[in-house]
N, C-alpha and C positions, 0 to 999 in steps of 0.2 A: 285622086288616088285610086288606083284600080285597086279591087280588094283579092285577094290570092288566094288559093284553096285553103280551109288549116287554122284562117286568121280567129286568132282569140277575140273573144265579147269582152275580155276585161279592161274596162274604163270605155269602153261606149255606151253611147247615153240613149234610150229609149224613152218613147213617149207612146205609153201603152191605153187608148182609150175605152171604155169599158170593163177594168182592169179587175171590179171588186171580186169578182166571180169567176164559176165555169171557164171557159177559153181564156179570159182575158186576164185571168188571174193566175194561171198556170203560166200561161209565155209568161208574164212579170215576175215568175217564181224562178221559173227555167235559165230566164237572162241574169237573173241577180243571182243565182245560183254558183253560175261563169264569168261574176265579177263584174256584170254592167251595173249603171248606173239607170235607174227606174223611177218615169216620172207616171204613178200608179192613180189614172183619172178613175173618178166617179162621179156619177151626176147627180143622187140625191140625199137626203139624211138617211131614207131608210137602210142606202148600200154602204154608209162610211163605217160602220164597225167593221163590214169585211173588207172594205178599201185598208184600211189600217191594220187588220191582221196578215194582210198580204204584205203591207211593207215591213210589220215587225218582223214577220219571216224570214222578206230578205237581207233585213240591218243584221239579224243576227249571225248570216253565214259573210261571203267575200264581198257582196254588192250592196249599193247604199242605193236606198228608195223613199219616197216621200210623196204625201196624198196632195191630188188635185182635185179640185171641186169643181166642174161645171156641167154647162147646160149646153151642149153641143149643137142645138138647134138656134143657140142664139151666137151672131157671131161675135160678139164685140167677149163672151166668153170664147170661145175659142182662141181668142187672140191673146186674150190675159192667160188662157193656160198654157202655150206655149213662150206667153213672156215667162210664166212663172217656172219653165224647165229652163229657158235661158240663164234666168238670175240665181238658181239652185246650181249649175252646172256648168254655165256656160258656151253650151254648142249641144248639136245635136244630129246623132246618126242615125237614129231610127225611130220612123211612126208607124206604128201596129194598131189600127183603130176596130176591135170589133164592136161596137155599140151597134145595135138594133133593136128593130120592134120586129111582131111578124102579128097579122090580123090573117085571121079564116075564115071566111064569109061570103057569099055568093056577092058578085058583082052588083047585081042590081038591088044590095041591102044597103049598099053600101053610105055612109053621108059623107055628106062634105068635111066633116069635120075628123073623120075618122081619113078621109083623102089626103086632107094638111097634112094630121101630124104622120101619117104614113112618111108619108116626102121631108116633111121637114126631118125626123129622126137615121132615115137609112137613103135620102139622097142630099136633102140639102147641108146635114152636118158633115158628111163622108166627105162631098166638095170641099166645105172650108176648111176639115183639117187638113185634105191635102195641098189648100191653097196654101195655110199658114206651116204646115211643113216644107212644102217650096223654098217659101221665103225663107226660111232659116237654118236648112238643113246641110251639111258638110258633104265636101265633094265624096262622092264612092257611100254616099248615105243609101235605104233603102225607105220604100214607102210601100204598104201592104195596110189594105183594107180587105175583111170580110165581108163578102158578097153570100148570096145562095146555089145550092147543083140545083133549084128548080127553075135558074136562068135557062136551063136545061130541057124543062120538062113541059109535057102539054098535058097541062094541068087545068083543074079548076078552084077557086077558092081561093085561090091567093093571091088573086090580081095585083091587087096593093103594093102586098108583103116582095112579091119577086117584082111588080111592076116597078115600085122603089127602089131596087136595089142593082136595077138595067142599066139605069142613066152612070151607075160607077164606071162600068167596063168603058164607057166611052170617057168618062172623066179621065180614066188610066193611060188609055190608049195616047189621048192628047195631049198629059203630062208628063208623061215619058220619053213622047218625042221633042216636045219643047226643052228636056232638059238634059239634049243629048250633048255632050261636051265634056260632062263633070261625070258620068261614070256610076248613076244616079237610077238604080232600078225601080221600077213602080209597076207593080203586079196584086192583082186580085185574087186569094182563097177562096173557094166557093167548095164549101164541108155541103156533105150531104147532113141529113137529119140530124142532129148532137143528143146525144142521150144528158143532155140537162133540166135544169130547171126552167129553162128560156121555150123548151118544145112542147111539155107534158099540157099546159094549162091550154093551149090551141086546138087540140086533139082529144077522141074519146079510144078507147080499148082497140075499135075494130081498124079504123087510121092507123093507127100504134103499130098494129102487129101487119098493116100492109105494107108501113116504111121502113119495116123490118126486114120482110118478105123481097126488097128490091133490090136487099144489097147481098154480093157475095156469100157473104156468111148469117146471114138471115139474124143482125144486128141493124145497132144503131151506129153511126159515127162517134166515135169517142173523141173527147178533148187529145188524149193521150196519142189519138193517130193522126189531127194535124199540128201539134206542135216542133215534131222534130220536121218539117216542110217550112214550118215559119224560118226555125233556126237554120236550116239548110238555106232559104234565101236571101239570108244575112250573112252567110259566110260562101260556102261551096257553092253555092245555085245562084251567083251573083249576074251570070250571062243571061238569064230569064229576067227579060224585059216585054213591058205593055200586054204581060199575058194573064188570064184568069187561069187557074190551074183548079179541075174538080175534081175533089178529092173525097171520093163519096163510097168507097167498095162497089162501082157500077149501079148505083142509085141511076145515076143519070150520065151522059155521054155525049158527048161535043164534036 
């Protein structure tokens, strides 16, 4: 089913990863707000009070939501949490994954072990939920993971953090075309710097105010400036396919 400009979010089902907080709590407020249905992941105990304040938010207005638990890095959870949006709801239109990490640290600091889980949190879990979104998701469904604008940038410091987050674009590019037939978008957000609590602990004062200094209005990225670009690619911006979109005030430029 092609989706038409206008279409209502009421009774489509989302499967929102990283949901408890920041971005990922907002789109899961946003949608249930417009009547979807909200499957609100988190990954560990310390985030489920605010995984759970998010869905009592959205039970109490038009959309119904309910807390998922996993560990995105492992797949055999990713699969149970998309079974458990299955058995709640029974189908599903939409996966909005922003779960990440980001490490700042000179290349050659770097360990191994900080390498792993770099990849395992922002490439290799990004893969299987859009594998296991594939597998189950309704024709004219859309699929949008957060990326980074320092895909963008020639930078240092954060090999990792953007090197992890490279292999998405081509994840998209090659899901999108595979799943051409069904009317089925898969595109990548890439926010410049967010002024959350996901940025602040990476950076000191003088960082701060240079990734301030980069963008238009000598801010940060606000959650509030890419959510209405999520919902637009869910309804109206449905012809955007296999594309990264950077959405940063000129942070960074492609």
């Amino acid at each position: 089913m092609i989706r038409t400009p206008g279409e209502s979010l009421t009774g489509k089902v989302a499967f929102v990863g990283g949901a408890s907080r920041n971005l990922g709590g907002l789109i899961s407020a946003t949608l249930g707000a417009e009547g979807a249905l909200v499957a609100v992941h988190y990954n560990s105990d310390a985030s489920k009070a605010s995984a759970e304040a998010v869905v009592a938010k959205i039970n109490a207005g038009p959309g119904k939501a309910f807390v998922v638990q996993a560990d995105l890095t492992r797949v055999s959870e990713v699969e149970k949490a998309f079974d458990a949006v299955m058995d709640r709801f029974g189908r599903l239109d939409y996966s909005i994954n922003t779960a990440g990490m980001v490490l700042k640290k000179p290349l050659a600091e770097i360990t191994e072990e900080e390498y792993d889980r770099m990849f395992a949190v922002n490439s290799k879990a990004a893969f299987f939920v859009m594998r296991e979104a594939a597998r189950r998701i309704e024709d004219g469904g859309k699929i949008i993971t957060i990326v980074t604008s320092l895909l963008a940038a020639y930078t240092g410091l954060y090999s990792t953090y953007a090197g992890s987050k490279a292999p998405v674009e081509h994840f998209t590019r090659a899901l999108s075309k595979e799943l051409f037939g069904r009317n089925i978008a898969v595109n990548n957000i890439a926010p410049g710097p967010m002024d959350t609590s996901f940025f602040y602990p990476a950076e000191d004062a003088d960082s701060v105010a240079y990734h301030k200094s980069s963008s238009m209005n000598g801010d940060l990225t606000k959650i509030e400036d890419i959510v209405p670009w999520i919902r637009h690619l869910l309804t109206e911006g449905w012809w955007a396919n296999g594309q990264t979109l950077f959405l940063n005030g000129g942070y960074t430029t492609r």
